[in-house]
C-alpha positions as CSV (number, residue, x, y, z in Angstrom):
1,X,-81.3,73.9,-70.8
2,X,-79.7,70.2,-70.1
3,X,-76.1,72.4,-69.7
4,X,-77.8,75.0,-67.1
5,X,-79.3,72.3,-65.6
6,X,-76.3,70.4,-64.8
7,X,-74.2,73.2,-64.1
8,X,-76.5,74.1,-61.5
9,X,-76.2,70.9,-59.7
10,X,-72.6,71.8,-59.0
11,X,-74.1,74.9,-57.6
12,X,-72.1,77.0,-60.7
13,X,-73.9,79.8,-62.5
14,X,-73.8,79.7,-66.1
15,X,-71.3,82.2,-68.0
16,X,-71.8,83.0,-71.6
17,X,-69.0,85.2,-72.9
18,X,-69.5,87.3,-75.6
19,X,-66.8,89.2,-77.8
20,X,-65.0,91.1,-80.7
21,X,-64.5,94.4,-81.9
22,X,-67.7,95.8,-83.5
23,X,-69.1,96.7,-80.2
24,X,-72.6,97.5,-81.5
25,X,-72.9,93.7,-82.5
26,X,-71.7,93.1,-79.0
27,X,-73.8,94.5,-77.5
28,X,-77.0,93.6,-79.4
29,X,-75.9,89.8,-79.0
30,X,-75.2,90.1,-75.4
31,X,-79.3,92.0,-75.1
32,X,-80.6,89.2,-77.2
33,X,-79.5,86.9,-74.6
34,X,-81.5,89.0,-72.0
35,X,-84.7,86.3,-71.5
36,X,-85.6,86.4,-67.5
37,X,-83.0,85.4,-64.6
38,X,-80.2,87.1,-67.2
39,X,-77.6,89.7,-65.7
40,X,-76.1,91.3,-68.7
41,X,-72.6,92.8,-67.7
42,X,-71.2,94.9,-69.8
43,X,-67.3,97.7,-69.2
44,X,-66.8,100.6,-71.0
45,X,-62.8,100.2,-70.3
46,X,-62.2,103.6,-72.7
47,X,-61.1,105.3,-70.1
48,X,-58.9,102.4,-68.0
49,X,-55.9,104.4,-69.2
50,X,-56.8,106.8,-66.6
51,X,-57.6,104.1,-63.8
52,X,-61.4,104.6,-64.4
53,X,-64.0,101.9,-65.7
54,X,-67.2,102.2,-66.6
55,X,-69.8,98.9,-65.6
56,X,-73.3,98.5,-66.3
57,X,-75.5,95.7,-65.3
58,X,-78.7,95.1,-66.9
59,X,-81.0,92.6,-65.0
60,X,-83.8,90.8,-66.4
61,X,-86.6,89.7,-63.7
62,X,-89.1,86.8,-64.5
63,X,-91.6,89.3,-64.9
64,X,-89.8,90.8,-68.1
65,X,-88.4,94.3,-66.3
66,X,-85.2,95.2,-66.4
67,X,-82.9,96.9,-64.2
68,X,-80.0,98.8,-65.7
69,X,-77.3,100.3,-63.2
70,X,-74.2,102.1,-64.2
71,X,-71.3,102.9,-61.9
72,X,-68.0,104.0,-62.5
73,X,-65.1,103.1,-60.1
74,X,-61.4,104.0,-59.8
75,X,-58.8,101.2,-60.4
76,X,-55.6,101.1,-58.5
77,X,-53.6,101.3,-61.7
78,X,-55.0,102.2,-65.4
79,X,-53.9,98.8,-67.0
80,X,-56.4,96.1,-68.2
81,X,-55.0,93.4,-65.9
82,X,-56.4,95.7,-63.0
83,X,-59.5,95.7,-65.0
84,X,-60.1,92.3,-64.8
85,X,-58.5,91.9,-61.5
86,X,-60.0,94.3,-59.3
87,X,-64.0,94.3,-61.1
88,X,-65.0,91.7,-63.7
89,X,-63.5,88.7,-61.7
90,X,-65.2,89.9,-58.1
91,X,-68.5,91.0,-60.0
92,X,-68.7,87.5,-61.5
93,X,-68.5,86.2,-57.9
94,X,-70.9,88.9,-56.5
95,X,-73.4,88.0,-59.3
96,X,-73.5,84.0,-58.3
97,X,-74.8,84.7,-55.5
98,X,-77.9,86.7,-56.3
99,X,-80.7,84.9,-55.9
100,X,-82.6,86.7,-59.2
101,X,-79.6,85.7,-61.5
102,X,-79.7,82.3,-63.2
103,X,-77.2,83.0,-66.1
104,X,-74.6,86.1,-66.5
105,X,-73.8,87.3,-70.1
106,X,-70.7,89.3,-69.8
107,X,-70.2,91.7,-73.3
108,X,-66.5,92.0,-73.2
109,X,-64.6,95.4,-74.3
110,X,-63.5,95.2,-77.3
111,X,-60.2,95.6,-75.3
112,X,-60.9,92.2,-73.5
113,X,-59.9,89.4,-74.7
114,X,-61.9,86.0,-73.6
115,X,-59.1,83.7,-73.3
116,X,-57.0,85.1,-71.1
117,X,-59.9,85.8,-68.9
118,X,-61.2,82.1,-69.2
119,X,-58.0,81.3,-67.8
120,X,-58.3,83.9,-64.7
121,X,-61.6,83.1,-64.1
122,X,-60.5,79.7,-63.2
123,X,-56.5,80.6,-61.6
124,X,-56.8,84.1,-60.4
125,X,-57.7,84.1,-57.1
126,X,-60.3,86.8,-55.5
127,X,-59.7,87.1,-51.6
128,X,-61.3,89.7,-49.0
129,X,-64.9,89.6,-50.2
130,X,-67.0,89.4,-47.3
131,X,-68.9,86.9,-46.7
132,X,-67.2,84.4,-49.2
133,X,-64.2,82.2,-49.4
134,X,-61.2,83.1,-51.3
135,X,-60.6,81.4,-54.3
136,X,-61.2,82.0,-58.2
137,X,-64.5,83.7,-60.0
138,X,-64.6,79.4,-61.4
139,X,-65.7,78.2,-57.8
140,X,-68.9,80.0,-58.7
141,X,-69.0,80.4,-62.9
142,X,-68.9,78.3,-65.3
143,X,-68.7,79.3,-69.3
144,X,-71.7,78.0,-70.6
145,X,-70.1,79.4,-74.5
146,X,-68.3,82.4,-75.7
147,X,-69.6,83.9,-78.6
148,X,-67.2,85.9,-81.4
149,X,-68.9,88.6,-82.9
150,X,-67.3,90.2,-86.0
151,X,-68.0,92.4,-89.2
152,X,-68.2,91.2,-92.5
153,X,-66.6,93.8,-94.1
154,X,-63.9,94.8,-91.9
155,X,-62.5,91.7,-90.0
156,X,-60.4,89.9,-92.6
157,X,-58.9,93.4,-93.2
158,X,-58.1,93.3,-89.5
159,X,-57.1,89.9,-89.1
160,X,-54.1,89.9,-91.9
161,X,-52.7,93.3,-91.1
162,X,-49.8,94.4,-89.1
163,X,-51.7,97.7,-87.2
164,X,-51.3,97.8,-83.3
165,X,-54.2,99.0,-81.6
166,X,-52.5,102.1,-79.9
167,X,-52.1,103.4,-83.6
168,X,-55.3,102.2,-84.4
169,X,-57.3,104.2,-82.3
170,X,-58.9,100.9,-80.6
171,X,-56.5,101.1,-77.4
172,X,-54.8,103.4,-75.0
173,X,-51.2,104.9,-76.1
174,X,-49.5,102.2,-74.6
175,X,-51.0,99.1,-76.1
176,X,-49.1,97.4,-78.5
177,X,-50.8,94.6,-79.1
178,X,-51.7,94.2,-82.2
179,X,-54.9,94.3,-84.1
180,X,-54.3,91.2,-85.9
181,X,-54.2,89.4,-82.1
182,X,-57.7,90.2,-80.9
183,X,-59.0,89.7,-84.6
184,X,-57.8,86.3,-84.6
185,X,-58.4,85.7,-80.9
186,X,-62.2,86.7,-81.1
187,X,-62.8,83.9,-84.1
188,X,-60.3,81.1,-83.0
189,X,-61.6,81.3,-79.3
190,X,-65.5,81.4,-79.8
191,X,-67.3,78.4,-80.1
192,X,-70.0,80.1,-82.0
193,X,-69.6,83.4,-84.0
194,X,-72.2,86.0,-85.2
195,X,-71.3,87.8,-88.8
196,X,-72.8,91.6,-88.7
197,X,-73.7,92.6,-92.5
198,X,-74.5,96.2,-92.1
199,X,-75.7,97.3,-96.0
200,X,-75.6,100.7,-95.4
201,X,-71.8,100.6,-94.0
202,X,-71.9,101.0,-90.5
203,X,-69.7,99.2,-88.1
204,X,-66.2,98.8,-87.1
205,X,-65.3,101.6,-89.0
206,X,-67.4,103.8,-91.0
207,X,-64.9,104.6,-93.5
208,X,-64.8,101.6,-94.8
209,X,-67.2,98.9,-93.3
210,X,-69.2,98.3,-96.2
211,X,-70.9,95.1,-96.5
212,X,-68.5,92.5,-98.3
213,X,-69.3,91.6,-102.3
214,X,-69.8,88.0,-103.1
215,X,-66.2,86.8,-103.6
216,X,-65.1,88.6,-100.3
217,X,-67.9,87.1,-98.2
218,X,-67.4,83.9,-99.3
219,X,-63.3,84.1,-99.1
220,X,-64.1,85.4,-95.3
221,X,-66.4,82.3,-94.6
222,X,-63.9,79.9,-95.9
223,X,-61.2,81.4,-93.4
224,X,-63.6,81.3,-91.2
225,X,-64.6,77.7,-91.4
226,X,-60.8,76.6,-91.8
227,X,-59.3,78.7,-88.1
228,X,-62.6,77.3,-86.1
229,X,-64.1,74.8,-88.1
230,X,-66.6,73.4,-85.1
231,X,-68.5,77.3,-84.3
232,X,-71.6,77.5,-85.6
233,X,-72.4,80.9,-87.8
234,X,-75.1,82.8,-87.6
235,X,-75.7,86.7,-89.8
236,X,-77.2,89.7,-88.3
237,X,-78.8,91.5,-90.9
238,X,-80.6,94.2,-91.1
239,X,-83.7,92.6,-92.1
240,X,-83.3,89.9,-89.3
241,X,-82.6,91.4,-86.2
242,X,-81.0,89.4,-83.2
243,X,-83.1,88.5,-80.6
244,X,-83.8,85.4,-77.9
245,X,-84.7,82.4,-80.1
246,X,-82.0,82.9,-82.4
247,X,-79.4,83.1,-79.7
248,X,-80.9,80.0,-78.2
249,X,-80.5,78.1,-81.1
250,X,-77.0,79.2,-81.8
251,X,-75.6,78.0,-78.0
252,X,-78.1,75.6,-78.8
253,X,-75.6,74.7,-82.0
254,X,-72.5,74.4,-80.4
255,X,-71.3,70.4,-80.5
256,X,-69.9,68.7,-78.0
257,X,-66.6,69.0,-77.2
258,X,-66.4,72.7,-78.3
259,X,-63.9,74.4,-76.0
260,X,-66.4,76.7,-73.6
261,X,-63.0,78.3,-72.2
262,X,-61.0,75.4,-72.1
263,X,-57.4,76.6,-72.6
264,X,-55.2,74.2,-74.6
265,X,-51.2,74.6,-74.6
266,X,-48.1,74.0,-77.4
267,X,-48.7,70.0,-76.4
268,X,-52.3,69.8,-77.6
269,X,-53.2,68.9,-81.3
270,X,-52.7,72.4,-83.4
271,X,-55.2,71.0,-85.8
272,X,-58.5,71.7,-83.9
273,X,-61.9,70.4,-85.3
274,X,-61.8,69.0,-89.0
275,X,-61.0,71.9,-91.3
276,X,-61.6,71.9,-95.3
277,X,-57.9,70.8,-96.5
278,X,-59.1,71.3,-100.2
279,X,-58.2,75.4,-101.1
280,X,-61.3,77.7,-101.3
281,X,-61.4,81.4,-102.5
282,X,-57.2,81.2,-102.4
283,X,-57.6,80.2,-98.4
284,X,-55.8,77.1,-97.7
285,X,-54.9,74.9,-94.5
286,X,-51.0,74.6,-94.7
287,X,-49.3,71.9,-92.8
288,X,-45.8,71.3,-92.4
289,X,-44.1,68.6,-90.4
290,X,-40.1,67.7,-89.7
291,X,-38.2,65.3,-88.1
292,X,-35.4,67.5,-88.1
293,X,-34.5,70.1,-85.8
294,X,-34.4,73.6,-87.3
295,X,-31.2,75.7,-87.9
296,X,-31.5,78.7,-85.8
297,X,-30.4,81.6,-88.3
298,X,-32.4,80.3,-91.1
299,X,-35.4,79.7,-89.1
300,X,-35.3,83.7,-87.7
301,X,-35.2,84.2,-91.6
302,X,-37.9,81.6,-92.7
303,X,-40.1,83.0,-90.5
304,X,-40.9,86.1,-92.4
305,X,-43.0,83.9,-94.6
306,X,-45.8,83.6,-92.0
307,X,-46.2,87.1,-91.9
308,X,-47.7,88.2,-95.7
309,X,-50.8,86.5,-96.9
310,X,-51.6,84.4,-93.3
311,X,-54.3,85.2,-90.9
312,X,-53.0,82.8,-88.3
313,X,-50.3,79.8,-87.5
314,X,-49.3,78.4,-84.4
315,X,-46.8,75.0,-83.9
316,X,-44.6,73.2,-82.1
317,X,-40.2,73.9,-83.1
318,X,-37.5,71.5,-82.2
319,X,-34.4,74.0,-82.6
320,X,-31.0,72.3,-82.7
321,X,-29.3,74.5,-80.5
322,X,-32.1,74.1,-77.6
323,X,-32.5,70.3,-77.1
324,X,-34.4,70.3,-73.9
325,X,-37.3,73.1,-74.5
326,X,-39.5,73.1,-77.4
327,X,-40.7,76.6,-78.8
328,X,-43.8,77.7,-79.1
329,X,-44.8,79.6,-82.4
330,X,-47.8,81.6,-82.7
331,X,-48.8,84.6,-85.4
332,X,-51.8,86.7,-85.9
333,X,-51.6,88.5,-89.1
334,X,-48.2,90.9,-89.5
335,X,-47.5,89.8,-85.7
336,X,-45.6,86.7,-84.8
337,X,-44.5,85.4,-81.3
338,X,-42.1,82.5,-80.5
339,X,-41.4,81.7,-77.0
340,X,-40.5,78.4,-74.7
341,X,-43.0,75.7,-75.3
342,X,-42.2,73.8,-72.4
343,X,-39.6,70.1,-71.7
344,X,-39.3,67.6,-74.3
345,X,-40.3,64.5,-72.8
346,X,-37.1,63.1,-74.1
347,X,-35.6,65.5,-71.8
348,X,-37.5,64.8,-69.1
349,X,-37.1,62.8,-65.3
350,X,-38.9,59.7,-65.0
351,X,-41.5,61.0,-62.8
352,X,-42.0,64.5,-65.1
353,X,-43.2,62.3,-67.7
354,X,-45.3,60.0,-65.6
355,X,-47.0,63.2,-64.4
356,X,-47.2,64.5,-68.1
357,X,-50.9,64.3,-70.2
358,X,-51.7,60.5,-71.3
359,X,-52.9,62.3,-74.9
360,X,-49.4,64.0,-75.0
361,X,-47.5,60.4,-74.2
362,X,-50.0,58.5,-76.4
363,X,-49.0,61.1,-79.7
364,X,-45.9,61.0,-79.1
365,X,-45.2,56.7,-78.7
366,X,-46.8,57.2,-82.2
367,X,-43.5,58.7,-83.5
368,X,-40.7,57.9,-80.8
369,X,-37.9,58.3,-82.5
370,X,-34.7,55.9,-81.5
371,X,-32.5,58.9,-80.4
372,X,-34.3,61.9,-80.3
373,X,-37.7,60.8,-78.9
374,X,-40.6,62.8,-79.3
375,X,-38.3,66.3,-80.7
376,X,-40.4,66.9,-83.7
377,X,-41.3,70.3,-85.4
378,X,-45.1,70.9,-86.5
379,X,-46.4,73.9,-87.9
380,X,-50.2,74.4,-88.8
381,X,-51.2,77.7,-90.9
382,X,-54.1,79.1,-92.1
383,X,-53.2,81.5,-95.3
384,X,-55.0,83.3,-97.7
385,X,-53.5,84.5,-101.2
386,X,-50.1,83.2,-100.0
387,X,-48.6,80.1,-101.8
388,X,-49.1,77.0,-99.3
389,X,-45.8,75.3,-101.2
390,X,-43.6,78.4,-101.0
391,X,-44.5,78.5,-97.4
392,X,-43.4,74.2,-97.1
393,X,-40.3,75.3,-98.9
394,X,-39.4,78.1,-97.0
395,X,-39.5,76.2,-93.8
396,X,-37.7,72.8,-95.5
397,X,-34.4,75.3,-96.0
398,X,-34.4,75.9,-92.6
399,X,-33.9,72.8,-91.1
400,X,-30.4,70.9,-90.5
401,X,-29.1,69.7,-93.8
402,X,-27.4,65.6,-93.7
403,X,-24.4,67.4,-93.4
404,X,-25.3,69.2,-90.4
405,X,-27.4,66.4,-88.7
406,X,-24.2,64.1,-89.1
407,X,-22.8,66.7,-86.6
408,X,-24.5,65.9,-84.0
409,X,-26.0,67.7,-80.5
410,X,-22.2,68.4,-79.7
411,X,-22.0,70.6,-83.0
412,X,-25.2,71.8,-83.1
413,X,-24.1,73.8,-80.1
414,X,-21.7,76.1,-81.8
415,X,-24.8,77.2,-84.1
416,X,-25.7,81.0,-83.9
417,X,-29.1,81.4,-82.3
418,X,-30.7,84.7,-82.6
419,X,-33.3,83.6,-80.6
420,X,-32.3,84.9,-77.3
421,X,-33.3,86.1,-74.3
422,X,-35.2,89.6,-74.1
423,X,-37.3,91.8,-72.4
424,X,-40.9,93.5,-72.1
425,X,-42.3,96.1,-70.0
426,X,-44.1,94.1,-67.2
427,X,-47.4,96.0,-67.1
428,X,-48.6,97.3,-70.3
429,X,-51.7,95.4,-71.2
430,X,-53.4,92.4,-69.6
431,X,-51.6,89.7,-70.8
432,X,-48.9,90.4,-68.5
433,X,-48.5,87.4,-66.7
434,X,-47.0,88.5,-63.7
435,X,-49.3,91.6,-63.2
436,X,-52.5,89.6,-64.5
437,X,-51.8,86.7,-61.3
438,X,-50.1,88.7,-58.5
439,X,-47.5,86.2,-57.9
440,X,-48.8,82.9,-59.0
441,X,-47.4,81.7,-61.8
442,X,-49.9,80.2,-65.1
443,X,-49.4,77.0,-66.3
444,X,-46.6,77.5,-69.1
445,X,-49.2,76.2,-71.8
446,X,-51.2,79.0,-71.0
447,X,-49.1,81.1,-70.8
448,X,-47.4,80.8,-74.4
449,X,-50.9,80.4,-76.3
450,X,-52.6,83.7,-75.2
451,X,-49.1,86.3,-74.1
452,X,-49.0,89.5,-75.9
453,X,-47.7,88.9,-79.6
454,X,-46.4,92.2,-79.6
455,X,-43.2,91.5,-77.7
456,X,-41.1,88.8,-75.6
457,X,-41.8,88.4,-72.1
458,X,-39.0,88.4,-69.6
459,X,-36.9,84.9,-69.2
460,X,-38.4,83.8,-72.4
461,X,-36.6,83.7,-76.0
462,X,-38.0,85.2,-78.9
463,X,-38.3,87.5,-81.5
464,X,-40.6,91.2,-81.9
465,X,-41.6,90.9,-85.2
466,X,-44.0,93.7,-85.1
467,X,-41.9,96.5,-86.8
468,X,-40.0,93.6,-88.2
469,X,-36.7,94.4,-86.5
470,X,-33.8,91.7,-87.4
471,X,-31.1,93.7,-85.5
């Protein structure tokens, strides 16, 4: 209540988020959150491949009814981005403005995922509504908590594979993100998470969604507790039903300072929270750290070791032949993405790092080094069954040798970088920048820590690990 309360003295109303791919658990978490003054909005975007969606909104009234209206509307082109675009972002706005709706629950598609949207809902601007002011969905919302909801059984299966959604029936035929991505991004994202134990095996996937034995449940908590440390957990089981206390309690749970849609960039600590660094059920927090800039060859090879036996890492790479632009790593599972991570304050103008974040000059006067400044790689992973010191090694061969530091920038120069520039179709899914803003461009933190893992973007270097292809 004190968050409502001061939300609503800046005249916002509150958002709470909810996500992941078992949609039943979705669902039930987004009803439980139904108490009076609630809209509950949730998009069936199954058919978006068609340029169709599906909305209903469920709202509460004070005397306990509720009102449940489905519509479907036509979309201007049968992408996600659109989605969002053209309904969820206006509807947000719409729904602020009722006088009956003190808080809006929005039970994302499993197709959805929250942080890109966090990120429209305060950049993307909606214009040509009647009666309001053009601007973004955030001049009217604010995300009160977004809540992961996943499957016992099934998501650590998801989160470590290498399956694209297209393949696994969970997209349309031309999304190739991978599964691994929204997995990952429901957990790491949420800052409070709901575990569905279905006994009978239900769920996700019926085939195989049984309810995970002892070791496996306890492996999946320690992953868990290591890629978002800070979320509270709660179980749905199927002798406790979810309902409005609980879900109280749980946003009730979140500490401060948990993220509530804040979107953090390749600058930002990479170690969120304060994970277990002591191993548990074979899942380990693996950190690696070097003052020396990678060699570009061996790093494209090195890589390949975040991709068997690691649900997640993301860092920071100083690359010898790139002096001026760090790269930003991020994997999911099978899936990896490296792109630009934004200017080196070492290679910066006097009045770009003036203008830079005080936490980002402050970390880096910690470790200013004499002639390379604040060029640093740091790599933060989060494996499971995978050997945390083969992973350390791997990554140690790949940076400059003495021999090859002695060289110097000027040889460093002539170094073969495979990491070059490639390209992406510009519409395929909604984390298309350019088709998600309409023209404006997304701060580049942003941009880098939520972009499709499944390919590079245009102007950007990297590499499409998906099908593993070193050509």
């Amino acid at each position: 209540m004190g968050v409502c309360s001061v939300t609503r003295l800046v005249n916002k109303t509150p958002l709470v988020i909810v996500t992941g791919f078992d949609r039943g658990a979705t669902i039930r978490s987004a009803e439980a959150l139904a108490v009076p003054g609630t809209a509950v909005v949730h998009h069936d975007l199954s058919l978006v491949g068609v340029g169709t969606i599906v909305r209903t909104v469920s709202t509460t009234d004070f005397n306990g009814h509720t009102d449940s209206r489905t519509t479907q509307s036509a979309l201007d082109h049968g992408c996600l981005s659109c989605a969002m675009r053209e309904d969820v972002l206006p509807l947000l706005r719409a729904l602020h403005r009722r006088g009956n709706v003190d808080r809006i629950v929005l039970a994302l598609d499993p197709a959805l995922e929250p942080e890109p949207l966090s990120w429209a809902i305060s950049n993307v601007v909606v214009a040509d509504v009647p009666g309001q002011v053009d601007g973004p969905a955030g001049l009217d919302v604010q995300i009160d908590a977004v809540i992961g909801c996943i499957h016992e059984g099934t998501w650590l299966e998801d989160a470590t594979g290498d399956r694209i959604l297209a393949e696994d029936d969970r997209g349309s035929t031309e999304d190739e993100r991978t599964v691994a991505q929204l997995a990952v991004g429901h957990v790491d994202f949420a800052d409070a998470l709901v575990v569905h134990r279905d006994e009978t095996g239900g769920g996700a996937r019926p085939s195989d969604g049984q309810a995970a034995d002892g070791w496996s449940a306890a492996k999946l908590f320690a992953v868990l507790k290591r890629l978002n440390p800070t979320a509270p957990i709660i179980m749905e089981l199927p002798q406790r039903q979810l309902g409005p206390t609980i879900m109280r309690n749980l946003i009730a749970s979140i500490p401060d300072g948990a993220r509530r849609g804040e979107i953090t960039g390749p600058h930002d600590p990479l170690l969120r929270g304060q994970p277990p660094l002591t191993p548990d059920c074979g899942v380990n927090v693996v950190e690696f750290e070097s003052d020396r800039p990678f060699h570009p060859e061996r790093l494209h090879d090195a890589i390949d070791v975040l991709l068997d036996g690691v649900v997640a890492a993301r860092g920071r790479l100083w690359l010898a032949t790139q002096p001026d632009e760090a790269l930003w790593l991020e994997s999911a599972g099978g899936g990896l993405r490296i792109a630009t991570g934004g200017t080196w304050l070492a290679a910066m103008t006097d009045d770009q790092v003036a203008a830079s974040d005080p936490e980002r000059l402050a970390m880096a006067s910690l470790r200013w080094h004499p002639l390379y400044g604040d060029r640093s790689s740091s790599i933060v992973a989060v494996s499971v069954e995978a050997d945390p010191n083969r992973i350390r090694r791997t990554l140690q061969a790949a940076v400059l040798t003495d021999e090859e530091l002695a060289a110097g920038q000027s040889g460093w120069h002539g170094l073969s970088d495979p990491f070059g520039v490639t390209h992406a179709d510009p519409c395929d899914d909604m984390l298309d920048e350019r088709a998600l803003l309409e023209g404006t461009e997304p701060p580049s933190e942003w941009f880098l820590e939520v972009q499709d893992l499944a390919g590079p973007k245009p102007d950007n270097p990297g590499k499409n690990p998906e099908r593993e292809d070193k050509s």
